[in-house]
C-alpha positions as CSV (number, residue, x, y, z in Angstrom):
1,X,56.5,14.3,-15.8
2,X,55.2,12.4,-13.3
3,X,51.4,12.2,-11.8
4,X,52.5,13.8,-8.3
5,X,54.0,17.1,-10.7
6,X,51.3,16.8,-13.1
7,X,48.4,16.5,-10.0
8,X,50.2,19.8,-9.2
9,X,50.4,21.6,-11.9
10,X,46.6,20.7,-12.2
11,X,45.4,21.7,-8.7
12,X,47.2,25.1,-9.9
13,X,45.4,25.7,-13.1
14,X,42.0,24.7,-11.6
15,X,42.9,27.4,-8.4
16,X,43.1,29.9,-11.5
17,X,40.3,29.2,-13.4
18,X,38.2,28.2,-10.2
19,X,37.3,31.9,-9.5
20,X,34.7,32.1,-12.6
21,X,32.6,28.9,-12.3
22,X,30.7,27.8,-10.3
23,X,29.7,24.0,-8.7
24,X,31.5,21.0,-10.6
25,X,33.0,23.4,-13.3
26,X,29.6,25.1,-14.3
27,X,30.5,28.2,-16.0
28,X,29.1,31.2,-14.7
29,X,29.6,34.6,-17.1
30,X,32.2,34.5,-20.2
31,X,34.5,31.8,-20.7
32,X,37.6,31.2,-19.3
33,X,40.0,32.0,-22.4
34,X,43.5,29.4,-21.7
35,X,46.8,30.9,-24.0
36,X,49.4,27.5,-25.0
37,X,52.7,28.5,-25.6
38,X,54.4,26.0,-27.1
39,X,58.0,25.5,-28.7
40,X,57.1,23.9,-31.8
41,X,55.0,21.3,-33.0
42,X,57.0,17.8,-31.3
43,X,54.9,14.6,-30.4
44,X,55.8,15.0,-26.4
45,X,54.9,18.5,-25.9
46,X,51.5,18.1,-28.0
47,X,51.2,15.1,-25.4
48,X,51.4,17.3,-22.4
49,X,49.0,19.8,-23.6
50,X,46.4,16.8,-24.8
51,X,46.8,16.0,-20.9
52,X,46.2,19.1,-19.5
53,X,43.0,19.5,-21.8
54,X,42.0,16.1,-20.9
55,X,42.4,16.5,-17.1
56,X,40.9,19.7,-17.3
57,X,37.8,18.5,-19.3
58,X,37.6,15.7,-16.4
59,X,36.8,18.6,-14.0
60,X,34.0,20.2,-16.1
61,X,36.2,22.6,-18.0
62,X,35.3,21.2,-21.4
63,X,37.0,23.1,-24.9
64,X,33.7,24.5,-26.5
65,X,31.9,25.1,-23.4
66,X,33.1,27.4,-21.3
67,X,36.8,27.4,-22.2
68,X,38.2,28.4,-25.6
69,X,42.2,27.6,-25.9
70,X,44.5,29.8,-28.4
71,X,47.4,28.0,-29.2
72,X,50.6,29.7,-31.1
73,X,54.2,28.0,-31.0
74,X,57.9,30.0,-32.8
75,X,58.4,26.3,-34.3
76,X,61.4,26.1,-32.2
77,X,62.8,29.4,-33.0
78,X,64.5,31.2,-29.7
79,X,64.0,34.1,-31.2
80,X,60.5,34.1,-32.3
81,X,59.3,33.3,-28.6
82,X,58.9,37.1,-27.3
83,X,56.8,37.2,-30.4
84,X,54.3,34.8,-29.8
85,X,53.9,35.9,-25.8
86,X,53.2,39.0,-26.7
87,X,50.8,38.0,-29.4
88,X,49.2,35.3,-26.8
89,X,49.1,38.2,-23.8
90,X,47.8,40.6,-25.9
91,X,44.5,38.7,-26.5
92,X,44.4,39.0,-22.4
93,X,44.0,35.4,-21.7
94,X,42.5,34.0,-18.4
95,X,45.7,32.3,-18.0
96,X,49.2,31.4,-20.0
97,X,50.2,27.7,-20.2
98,X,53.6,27.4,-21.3
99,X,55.3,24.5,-22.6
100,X,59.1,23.9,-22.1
101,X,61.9,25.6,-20.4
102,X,62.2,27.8,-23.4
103,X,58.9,29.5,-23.1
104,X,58.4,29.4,-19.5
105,X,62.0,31.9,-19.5
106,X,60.1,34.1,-21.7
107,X,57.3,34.6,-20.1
108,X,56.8,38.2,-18.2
């Protein structure tokens, strides 16, 4: 991916989440929840969500303090992916990251 896509995608997630906190990522009321769907455990995908995470935590949206992430993958499994987005949705997350192709198709 490169930084121009990835600056993107960011800017995106930040205009989502931006709407609950207040100056420099303060939080302001509950946390922002964050749902990963993810394909299955792989070195490069857990490499893309480690760099969301990161660039998000740059902006003041720090994992423990103000944003809780629930993570669930099908381990690869096609089939198993309307399963874990309806698990993940059900828990009525802020927002849905998902991770590959595969899941992104799924998604409603």
């Amino acid at each position: 991916m490169t930084r121009r896509r990835f600056a993107l995608i960011l800017a995106h997630i930040l205009a989502l989440l931006g709407s609950g906190f207040g100056a420099a990522g303060a939080v302001v009321g509950e946390p922002k929840r964050i749902a990963i769907a993810n394909f299955g455990p792989h070195g490069s995908l857990e490499q893309v969500i480690a760099g969301v995470k990161a660039a998000l935590a740059e902006e003041g949206y720090v994992e423990g303090q103000g944003v809780a992430y629930d993570y669930s993958d099908c381990q690869f499994d096609p089939a198993l992916i309307p399963q874990v987005l309806s698990r993940l949705e059900a828990r009525k997350p802020d927002l849905m990251l998902t991770v590959t192709t595969p899941m992104t198709q799924g998604a409603p």
